[in-house]
Z-matrix of the N, CA and C atoms (Angstrom, degrees):
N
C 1 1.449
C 2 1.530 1 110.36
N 3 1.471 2 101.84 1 -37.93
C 4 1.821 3 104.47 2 -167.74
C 5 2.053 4 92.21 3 -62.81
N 6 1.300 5 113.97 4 -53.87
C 7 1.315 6 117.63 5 -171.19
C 8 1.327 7 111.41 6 -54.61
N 9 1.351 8 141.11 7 -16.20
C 10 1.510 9 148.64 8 -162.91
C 11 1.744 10 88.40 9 -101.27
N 12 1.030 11 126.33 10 -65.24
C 13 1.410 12 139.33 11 -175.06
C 14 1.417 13 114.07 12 -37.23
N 15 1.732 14 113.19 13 -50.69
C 16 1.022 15 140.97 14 -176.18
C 17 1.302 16 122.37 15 -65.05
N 18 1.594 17 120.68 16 -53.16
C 19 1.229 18 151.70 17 150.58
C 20 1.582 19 114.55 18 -38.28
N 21 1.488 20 116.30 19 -57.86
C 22 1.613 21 123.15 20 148.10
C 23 1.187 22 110.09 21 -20.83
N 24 1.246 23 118.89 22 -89.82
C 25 1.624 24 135.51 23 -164.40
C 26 1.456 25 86.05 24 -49.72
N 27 0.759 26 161.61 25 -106.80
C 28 1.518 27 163.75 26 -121.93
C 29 1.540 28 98.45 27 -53.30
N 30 1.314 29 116.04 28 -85.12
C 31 1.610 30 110.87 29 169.13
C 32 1.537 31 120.11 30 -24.69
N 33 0.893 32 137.13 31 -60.50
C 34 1.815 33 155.17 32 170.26
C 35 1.364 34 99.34 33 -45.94
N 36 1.412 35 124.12 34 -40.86
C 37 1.234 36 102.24 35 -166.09
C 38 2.031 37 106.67 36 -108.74
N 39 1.821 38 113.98 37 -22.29
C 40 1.289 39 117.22 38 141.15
C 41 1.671 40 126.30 39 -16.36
N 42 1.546 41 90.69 40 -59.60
C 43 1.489 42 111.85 41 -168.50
C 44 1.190 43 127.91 42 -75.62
N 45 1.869 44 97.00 43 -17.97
C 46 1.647 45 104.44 44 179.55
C 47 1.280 46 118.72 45 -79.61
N 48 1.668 47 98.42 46 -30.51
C 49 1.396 48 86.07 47 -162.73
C 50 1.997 49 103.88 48 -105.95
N 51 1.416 50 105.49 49 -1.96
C 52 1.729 51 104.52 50 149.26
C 53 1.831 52 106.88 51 -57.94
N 54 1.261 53 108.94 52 -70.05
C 55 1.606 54 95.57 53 -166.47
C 56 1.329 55 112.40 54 -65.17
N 57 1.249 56 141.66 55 18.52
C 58 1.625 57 136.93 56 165.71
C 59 2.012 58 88.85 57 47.70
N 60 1.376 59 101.79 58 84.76
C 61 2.119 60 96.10 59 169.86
C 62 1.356 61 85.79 60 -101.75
N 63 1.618 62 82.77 61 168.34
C 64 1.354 63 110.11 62 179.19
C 65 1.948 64 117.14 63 -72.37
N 66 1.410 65 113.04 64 158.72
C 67 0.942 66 113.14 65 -174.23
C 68 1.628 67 118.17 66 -56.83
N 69 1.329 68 115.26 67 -9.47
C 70 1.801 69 129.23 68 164.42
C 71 0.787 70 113.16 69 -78.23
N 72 1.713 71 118.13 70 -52.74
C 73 1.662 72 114.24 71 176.00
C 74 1.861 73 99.12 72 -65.58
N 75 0.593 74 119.45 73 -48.43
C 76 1.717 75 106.47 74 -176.25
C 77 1.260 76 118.33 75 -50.87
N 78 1.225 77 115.50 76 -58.16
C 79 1.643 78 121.08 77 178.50
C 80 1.842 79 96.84 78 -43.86
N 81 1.520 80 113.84 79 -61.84
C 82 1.273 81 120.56 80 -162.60
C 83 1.677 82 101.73 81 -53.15
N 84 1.392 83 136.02 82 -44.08
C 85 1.088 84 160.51 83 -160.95
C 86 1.773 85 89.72 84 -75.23
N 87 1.134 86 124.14 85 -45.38
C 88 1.262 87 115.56 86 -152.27
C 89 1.696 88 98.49 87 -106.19
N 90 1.298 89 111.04 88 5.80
C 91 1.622 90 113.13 89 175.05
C 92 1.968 91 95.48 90 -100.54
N 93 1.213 92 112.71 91 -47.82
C 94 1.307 93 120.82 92 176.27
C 95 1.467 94 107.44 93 -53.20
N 96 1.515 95 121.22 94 -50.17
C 97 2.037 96 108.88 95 158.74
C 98 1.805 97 121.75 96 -42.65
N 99 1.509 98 100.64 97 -40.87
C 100 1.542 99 107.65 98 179.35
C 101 1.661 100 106.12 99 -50.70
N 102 1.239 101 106.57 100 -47.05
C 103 1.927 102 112.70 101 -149.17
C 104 1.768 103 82.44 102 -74.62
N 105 1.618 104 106.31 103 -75.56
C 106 1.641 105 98.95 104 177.41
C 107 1.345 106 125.02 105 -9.04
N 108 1.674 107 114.51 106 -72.80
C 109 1.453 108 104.55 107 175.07
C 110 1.172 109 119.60 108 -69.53
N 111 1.019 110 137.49 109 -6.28
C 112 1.801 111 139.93 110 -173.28
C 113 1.863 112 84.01 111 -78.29
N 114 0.837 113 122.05 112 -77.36
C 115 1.051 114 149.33 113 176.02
C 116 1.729 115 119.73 114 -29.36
N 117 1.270 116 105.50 115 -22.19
C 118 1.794 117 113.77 116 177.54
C 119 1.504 118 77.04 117 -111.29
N 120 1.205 119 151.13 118 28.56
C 121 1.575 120 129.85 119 -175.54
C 122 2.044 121 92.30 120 -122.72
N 123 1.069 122 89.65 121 -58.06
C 124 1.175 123 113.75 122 -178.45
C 125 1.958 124 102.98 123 -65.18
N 126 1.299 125 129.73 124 -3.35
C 127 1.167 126 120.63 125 -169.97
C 128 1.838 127 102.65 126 -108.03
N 129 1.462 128 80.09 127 -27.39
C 130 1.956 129 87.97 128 -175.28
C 131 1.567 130 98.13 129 -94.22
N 132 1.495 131 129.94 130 10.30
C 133 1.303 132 111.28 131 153.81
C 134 1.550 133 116.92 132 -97.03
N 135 1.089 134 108.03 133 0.58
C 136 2.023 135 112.26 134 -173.08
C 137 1.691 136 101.93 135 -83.30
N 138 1.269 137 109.41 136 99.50
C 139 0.928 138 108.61 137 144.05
C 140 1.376 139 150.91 138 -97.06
N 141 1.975 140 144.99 139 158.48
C 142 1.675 141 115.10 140 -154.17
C 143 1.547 142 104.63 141 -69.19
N 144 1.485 143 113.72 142 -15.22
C 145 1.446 144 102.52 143 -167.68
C 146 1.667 145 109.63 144 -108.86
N 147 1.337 146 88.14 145 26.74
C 148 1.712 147 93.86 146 -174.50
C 149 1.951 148 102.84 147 -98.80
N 150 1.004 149 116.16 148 3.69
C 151 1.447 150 123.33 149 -163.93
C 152 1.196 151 128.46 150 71.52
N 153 1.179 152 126.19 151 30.77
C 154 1.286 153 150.31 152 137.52
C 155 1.882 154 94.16 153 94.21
N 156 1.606 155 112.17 154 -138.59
C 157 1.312 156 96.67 155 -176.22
C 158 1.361 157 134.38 156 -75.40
N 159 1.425 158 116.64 157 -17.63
C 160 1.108 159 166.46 158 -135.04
C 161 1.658 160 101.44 159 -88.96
N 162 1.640 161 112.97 160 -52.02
C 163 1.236 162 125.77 161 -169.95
C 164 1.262 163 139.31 162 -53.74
N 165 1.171 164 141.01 163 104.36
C 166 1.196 165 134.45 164 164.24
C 167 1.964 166 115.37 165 33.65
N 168 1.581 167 96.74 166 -82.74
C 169 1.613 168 116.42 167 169.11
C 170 1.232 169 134.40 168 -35.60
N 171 1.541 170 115.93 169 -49.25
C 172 1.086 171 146.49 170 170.16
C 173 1.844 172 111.17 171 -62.73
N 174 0.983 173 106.73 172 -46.64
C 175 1.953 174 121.42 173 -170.33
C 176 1.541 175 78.21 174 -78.69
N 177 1.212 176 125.93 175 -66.04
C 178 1.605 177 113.91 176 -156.72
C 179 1.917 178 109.45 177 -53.85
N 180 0.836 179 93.83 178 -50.75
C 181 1.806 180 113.81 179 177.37
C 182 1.520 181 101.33 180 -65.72
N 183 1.313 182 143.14 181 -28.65
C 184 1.398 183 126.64 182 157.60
C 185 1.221 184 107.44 183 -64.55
N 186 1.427 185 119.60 184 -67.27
C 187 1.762 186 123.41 185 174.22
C 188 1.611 187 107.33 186 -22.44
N 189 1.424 188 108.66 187 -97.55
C 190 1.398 189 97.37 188 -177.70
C 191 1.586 190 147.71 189 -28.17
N 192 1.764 191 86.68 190 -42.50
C 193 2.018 192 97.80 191 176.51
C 194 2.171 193 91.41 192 -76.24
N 195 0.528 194 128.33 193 -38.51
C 196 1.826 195 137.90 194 -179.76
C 197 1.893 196 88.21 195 -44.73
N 198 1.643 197 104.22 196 -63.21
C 199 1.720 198 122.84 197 -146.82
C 200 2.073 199 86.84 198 -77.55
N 201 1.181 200 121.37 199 -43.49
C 202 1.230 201 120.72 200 176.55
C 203 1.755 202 126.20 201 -52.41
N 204 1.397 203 103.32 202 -35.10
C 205 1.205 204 129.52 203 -170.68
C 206 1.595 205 102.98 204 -83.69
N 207 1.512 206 109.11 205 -57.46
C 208 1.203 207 122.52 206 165.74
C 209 1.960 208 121.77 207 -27.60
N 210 1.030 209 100.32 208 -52.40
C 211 1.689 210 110.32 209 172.45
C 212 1.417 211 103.60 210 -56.68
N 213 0.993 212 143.89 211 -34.51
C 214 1.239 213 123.93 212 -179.86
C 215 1.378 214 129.47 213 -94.60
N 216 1.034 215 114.38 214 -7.70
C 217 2.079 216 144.88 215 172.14
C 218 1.381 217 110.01 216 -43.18
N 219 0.944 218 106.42 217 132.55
C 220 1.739 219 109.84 218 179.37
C 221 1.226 220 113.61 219 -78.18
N 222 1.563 221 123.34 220 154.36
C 223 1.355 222 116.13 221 -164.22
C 224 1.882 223 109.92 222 -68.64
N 225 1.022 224 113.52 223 -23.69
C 226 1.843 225 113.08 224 172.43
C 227 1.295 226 108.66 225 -71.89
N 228 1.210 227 131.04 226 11.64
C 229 1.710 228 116.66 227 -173.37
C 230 1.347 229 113.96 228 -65.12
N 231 1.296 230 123.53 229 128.36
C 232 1.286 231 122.68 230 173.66
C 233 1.287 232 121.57 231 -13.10
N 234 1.499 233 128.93 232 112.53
C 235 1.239 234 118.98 233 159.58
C 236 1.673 235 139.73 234 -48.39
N 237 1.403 236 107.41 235 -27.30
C 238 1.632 237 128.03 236 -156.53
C 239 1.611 238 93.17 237 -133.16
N 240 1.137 239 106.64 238 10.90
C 241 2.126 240 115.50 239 156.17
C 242 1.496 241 107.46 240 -55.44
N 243 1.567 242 115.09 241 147.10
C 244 1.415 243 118.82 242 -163.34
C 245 1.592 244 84.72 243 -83.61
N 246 1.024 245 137.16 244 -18.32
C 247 1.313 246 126.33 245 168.90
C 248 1.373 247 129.99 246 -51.34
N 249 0.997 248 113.67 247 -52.96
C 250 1.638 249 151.03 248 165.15
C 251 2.026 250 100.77 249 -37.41
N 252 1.284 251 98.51 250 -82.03
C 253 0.929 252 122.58 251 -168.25
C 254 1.776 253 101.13 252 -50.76
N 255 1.211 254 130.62 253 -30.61
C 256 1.433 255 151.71 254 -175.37
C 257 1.333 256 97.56 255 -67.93
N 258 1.780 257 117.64 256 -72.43
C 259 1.097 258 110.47 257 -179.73
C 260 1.918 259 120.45 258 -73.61
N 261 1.225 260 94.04 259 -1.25
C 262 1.894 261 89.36 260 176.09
C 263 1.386 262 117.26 261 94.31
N 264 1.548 263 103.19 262 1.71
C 265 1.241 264 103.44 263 -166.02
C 266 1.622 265 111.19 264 -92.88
């Protein structure tokens, strides 16, 4: 999964900067890189006997990779971003 994820981001971001997008599509493009890696971080902590996504483990380890990512966000970042909303903020 981490290698599919990974492979994603590469294409997406190949592609961004062949089609010259607009500074919306970029921002949008460059929040969609955020979730990807949040998202391969959060996939290699699920384990079957960990309670699946649901668990305790899993929520904490989105929070943080979400709260890590978060520090670097520009001050306009979507307020009502599924990111946002992840960390509670």
């Amino acid at each position: 999964m981490a290698v599919l994820l990974a492979d994603t981001a590469v294409d997406v971001e190949l592609v961004s900067r062949e089609r010259g997008l607009t500074e919306v599509m970029s921002e949008r493009l460059r929040r969609a890189l955020d979730r990807l890696g949040c998202t391969a971080v959060v996939l290699r902590t699920i384990r079957p006997a960990s309670g699946g996504y649901e668990s305790a483990e899993v929520l904490d380890t989105a929070r943080c990779a979400f709260g890590e990512l978060a520090a670097g966000w520009p001050r306009d970042y979507p307020a009502g971003a599924v990111e946002r909303l992840i960390l509670g903020a």
